[in-house]
N, C-alpha and C positions, 0 to 999 in steps of 0.2 A: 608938739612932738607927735607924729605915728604912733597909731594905737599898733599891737603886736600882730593882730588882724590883718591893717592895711602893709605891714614891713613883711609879711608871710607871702601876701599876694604878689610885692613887689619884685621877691626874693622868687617865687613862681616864675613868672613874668621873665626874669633873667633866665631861669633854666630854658626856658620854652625858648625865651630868644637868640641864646645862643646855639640849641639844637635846632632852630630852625634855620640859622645863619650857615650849619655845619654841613646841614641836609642836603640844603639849597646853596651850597657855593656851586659859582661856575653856570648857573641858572641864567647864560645871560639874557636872555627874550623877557622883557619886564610882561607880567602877564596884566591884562585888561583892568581896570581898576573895576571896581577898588579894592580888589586882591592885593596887598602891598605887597614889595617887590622882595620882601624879606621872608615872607611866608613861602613853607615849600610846595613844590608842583610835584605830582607824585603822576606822570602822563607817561603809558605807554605808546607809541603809536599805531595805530587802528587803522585795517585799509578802508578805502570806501568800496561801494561794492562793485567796480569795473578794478578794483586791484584784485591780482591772485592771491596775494599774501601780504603782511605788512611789510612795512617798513625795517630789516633786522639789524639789529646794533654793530653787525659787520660791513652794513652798508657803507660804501663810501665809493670815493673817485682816485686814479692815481694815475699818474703821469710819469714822467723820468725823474721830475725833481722834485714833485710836489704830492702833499697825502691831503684829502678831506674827510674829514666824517660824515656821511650823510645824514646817518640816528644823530649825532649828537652835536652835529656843528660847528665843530674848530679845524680849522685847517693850516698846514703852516711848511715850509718849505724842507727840503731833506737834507743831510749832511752826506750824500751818499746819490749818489747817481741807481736806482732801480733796477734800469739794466743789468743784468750779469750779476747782479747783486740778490735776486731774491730767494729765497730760501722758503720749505715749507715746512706747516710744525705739525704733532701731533692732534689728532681731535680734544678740544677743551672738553675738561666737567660741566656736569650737566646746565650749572648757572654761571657757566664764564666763558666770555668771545675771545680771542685771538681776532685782532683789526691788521695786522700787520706785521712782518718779521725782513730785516736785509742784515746782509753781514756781509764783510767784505774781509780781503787777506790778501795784503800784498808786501812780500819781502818779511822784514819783523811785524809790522803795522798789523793790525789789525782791530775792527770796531764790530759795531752791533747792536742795533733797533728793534724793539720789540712795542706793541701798543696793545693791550687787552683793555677788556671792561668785565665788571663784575655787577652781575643782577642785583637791584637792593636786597637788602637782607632785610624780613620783616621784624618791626619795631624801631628800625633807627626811621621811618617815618613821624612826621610828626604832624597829626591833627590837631588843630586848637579850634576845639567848639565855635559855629560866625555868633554867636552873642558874645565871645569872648574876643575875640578879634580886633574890634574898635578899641576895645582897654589896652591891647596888647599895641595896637599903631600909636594911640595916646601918650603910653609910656615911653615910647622909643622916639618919639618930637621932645621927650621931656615935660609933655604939659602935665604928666598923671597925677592922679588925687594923691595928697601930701607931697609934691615936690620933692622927689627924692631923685636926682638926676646921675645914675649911675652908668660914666661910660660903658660903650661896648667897646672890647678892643677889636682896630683895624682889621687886622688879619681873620676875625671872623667871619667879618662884611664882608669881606673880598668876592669876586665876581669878574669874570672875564680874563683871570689869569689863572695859572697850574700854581698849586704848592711843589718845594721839590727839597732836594737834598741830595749832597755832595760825599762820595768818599772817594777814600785815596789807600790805597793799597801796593806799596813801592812804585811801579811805572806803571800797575793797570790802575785806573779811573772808573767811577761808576757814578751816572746822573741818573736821578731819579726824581719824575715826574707825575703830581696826581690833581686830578679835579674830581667833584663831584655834579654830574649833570641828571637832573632828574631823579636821583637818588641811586644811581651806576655810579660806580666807582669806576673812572679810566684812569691808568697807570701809563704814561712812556716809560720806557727805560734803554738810558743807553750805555754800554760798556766799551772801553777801549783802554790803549797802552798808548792812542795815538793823539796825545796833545791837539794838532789842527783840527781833526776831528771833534773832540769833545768842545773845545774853542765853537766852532760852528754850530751843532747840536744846541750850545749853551744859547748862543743868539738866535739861533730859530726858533726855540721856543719859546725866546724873550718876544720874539714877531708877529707870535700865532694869532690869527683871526678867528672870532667867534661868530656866526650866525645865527640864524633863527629855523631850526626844519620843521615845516610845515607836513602835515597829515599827508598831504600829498606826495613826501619825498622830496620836495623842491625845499631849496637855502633862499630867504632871503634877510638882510640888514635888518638891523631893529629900526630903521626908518622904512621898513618897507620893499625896496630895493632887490627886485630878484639877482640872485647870483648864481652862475653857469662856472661850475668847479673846471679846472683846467685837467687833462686826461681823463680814462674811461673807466665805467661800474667797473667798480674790485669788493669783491664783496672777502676778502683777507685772506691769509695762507692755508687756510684747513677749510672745510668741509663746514656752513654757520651753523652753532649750536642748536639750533632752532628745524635746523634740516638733521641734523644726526639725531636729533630726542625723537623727530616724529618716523624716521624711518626706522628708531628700534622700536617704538611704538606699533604704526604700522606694517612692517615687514612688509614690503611690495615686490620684495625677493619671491612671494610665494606666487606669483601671478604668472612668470618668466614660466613660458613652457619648456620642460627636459626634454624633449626628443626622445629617438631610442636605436640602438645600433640594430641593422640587420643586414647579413651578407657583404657584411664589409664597410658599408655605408651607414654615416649617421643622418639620420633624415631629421628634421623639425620641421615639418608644416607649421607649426605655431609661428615660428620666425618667420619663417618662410626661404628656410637655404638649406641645401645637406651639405655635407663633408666626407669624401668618400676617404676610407685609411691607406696607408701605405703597404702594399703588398707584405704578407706576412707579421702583421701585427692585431694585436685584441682588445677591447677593450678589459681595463681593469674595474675590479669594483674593492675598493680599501672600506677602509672604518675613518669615520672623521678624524683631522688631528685633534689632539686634545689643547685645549684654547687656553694663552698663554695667563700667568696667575696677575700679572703688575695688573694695578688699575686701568693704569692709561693704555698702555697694548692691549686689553681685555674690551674696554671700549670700543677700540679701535678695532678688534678683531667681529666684534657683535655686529659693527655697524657695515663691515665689507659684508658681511654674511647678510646683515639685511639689504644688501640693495644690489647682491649675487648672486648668481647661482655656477657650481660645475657641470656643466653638462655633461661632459664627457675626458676619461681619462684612458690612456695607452697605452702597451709596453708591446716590444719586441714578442714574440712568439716564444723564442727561445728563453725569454727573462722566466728565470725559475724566482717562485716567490721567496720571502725570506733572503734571498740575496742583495748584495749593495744594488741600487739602482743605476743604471747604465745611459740608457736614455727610455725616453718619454715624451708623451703628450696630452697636451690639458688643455682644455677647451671651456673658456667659461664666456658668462654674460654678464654684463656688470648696467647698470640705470646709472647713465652717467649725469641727469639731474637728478637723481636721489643723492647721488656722491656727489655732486655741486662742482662736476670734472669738465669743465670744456675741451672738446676737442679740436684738432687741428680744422681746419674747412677750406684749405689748399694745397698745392703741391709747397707756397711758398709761406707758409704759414707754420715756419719753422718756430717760434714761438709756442704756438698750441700744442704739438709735437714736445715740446719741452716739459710743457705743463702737464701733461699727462703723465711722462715720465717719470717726472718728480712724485706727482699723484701718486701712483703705481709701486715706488720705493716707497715711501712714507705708509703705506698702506701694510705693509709688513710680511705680505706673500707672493712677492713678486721677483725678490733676491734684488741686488742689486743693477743698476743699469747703466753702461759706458759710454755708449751715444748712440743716437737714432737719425731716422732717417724717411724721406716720403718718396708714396710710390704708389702709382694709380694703374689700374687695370679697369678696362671695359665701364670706367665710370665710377670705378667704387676707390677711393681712397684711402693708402694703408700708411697706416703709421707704424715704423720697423723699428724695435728695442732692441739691440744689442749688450748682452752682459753676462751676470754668472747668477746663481741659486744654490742655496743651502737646502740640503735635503738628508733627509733623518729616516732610518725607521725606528716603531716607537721602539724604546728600550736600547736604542745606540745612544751610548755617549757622544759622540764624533759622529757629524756632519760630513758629506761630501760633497763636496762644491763641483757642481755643474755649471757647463756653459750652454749658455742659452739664447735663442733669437723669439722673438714674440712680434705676433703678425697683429694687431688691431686695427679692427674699419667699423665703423655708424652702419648700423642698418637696421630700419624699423623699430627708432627711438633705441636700442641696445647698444652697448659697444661691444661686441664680438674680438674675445682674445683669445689666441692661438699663443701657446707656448711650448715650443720645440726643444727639449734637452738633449744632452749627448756629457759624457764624460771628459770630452779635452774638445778644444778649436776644433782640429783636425776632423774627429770623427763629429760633430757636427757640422760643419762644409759637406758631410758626402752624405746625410741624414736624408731618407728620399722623408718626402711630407705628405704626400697624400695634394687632394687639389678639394675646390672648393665651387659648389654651383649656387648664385643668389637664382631668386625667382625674374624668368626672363633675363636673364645672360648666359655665354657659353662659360664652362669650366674654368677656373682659373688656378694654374700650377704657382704653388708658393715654393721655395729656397732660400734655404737658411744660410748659403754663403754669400758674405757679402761684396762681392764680384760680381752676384746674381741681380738679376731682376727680376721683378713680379711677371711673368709669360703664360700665355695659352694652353691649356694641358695639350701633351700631345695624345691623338687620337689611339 
């Protein structure tokens, strides 16, 4: 019989090995021996030093049908075509990624994919001393001192598959997916009322492949075997957590030079371009909006603000203050790799043009936007928003929706946004805009109707 001694340690033994079973699911890359393959890996990934920055747990690859995770390795086919399907979300808290979001709506149908990861939470790691270690492999062959051979159950081990669970709620469905990688909690989740849909979603993640990511970024098999994901870096629908913490940390919003109005004209030598105003109008100077209370808009709001700035704003000469606002112009700079915003890089790169869009809504001060559109002048490339804007003064209950055209073009790492209001369609089509000089180009006249083209100012 076991002294009470040896059944304590044995009873130990079991705690440790099933939180180490719980830690490390999903851990599929057996690590080097004699580390056994049960024990958790608690690895963040490290660049080396020809990398800018590491490897972030948004990292991945996407294609039309297909998602990878770069950070963490699994990859598996889509129930949903990409295309036309992608959606953007709000900025995650400060310890959880957003990897991916599509939804789709067609007729009654409709479905919906989401994939986040969550940072580990300190103490559900688990150290077990290396003198304790070999006792700990010992017990789990079953050879340990006093032979007390107490299964593990299956589902602890597990490795290389998601846990999940099913509800049903009249005709809507909801699949939910989770593994533990590294000590990241990844969740999929998928919603629908659409039976083939969920059907599919269910066997694609019954298919999903695990890899190995190497320090480098790169996937290869646990035999070694590099793997080349199918479509390109997607680093997920928001802005990676990793880039929003360091840009309210850093604010590099504060670097962006303001310029300053005179005589009509807004100059920035910093940038290197002026803007001259529309006959008859002034710059304004307001009081900040007050910044909205939810968390997540609140976030969201700190993080445009660190990687923005307003340059410049406008009103009509005759705009008496304390009146409803009529039309306008705002003129800001935004760091479109601090906001992780690619932009378009063609006339035919209507995609990118999308992407910013989207960006720009999501962002929460740019009103909504109906379609856009590309348009090149003397070499500089603009991408054209068309839509409406909510605009307040403080102490109004009631909003006035404007309509609105916004001119944006790259120039010396900045994206340069022009935002043109007016109170109806109409009196925006006849809104004169003022023109615009980069360094070494002639003038270029913007027009807010869109019948217009981007043209030459006239002399």
């Amino acid at each position: 019989m076991s002294s009470p001694n040896t059944i304590s340690a044995h009873v130990v033994a079991i705690f440790l090995l099933i939180l180490c079973a719980v830690a490390g699911a999903g851990a599929q890359c057996p690590p080097a021996a004699p580390d056994p393959s049960f024990l958790p890996r608690v690895e963040v990934a490290k660049p080396k030093p020809t990398v800018a920055e590491p490897v972030l747990p948004e990292a991945g690859f996407l294609s039309n049908t297909h998602y990878t995770s770069q950070f963490f390795g699994f990859s598996f086919d889509l129930p949903l075509t990409v295309q036309g399907h992608e959606i953007m979300t709000s900025v995650m808290p400060e310890k959880q990624h957003a990897l991916l979001a599509l939804q789709f709506e067609q007729g009654q149908q409709r479905g919906y994919i989401s994939i986040t990861a969550t940072d580990p939470v300190p103490g559900r790691d688990v150290n077990i001393p290396e003198e304790r270690q070999k006792e700990v492999e010992s017990w789990a062959r079953g050879t340990g001192a006093g032979g007390l051979p107490i299964p593990v159950p299956q589902y602890l081990l597990r490795s290389n598959r998601f846990y999940h669970r099913f509800d049903r709620r009249g005709r809507n469905y909801a699949a939910q997916y989770w593994i533990s990688i590294n000590n990241y909690t990844v969740e999929v989740f998928f919603a629908t009322n659409d039976e083939d849909f969920l059907r599919k979603a269910k066997q694609d993640m019954a298919d999903a492949r695990f890899y190995c990511p190497q320090d480098d970024g790169t996937l290869v098999t646990e035999d070694s075997k590099p793997v080349k994901p199918p479509g390109q870096p997607y680093t997920g629908p928001t802005a990676p957590t990793f880039r929003v913490n360091a840009a309210l940390h850093d604010q590099p919003a504060k670097d962006i030079p303001l310029g300053e109005v005179e005589d009509g004209v807004y100059r920035n030598p910093g940038i290197g371009f002026a803007y001259e105003l529309p006959k008859g109008w002034k710059p304004l100077v307001t009081d900040p909006v007050d910044p909205p209370r939810e968390a997540t808009a609140l976030r969201e709001y700190h993080f445009l603000h660190a990687c923005s700035q307003i340059l410049l704003q406008a009103v009509p000469e005759q705009q008496s203050s304390g009146q409803p606002l009529e039309a306008a112009i705002v003129l800001r700079a935004l760091d479109p790799n601090c906001l992780a915003m690619r932009t378009a890089t063609s006339l035919s790169d209507k995609r990118g043009a999308d992407e910013v869009a989207a960006s720009l809504e999501q962002l929460g001060e740019f009103g909504a936007i109906g379609s856009d559109e590309l348009l090149s002048s003397y070499g500089h490339l603009f991408m054209v928003f068309h839509g409406t804007i909510a605009t307040s003064s403080r102490g109004e209950d009631l909003a006035a929706r404007l309509s609105q055209t916004m001119f944006a073009t790259r120039f010396n790492k900045l994206l340069l946004v022009w935002t043109f209001m007016a109170s109806n369609a109409t009196a925006l089509d006849r809104l004169t805009t003022g023109s615009i000089t980069f360094d070494g180009t002639p003038a270029i006249q913007l027009h807010t109707a869109k019948s217009e083209k981007l043209r030459p100012a006239t002399p």
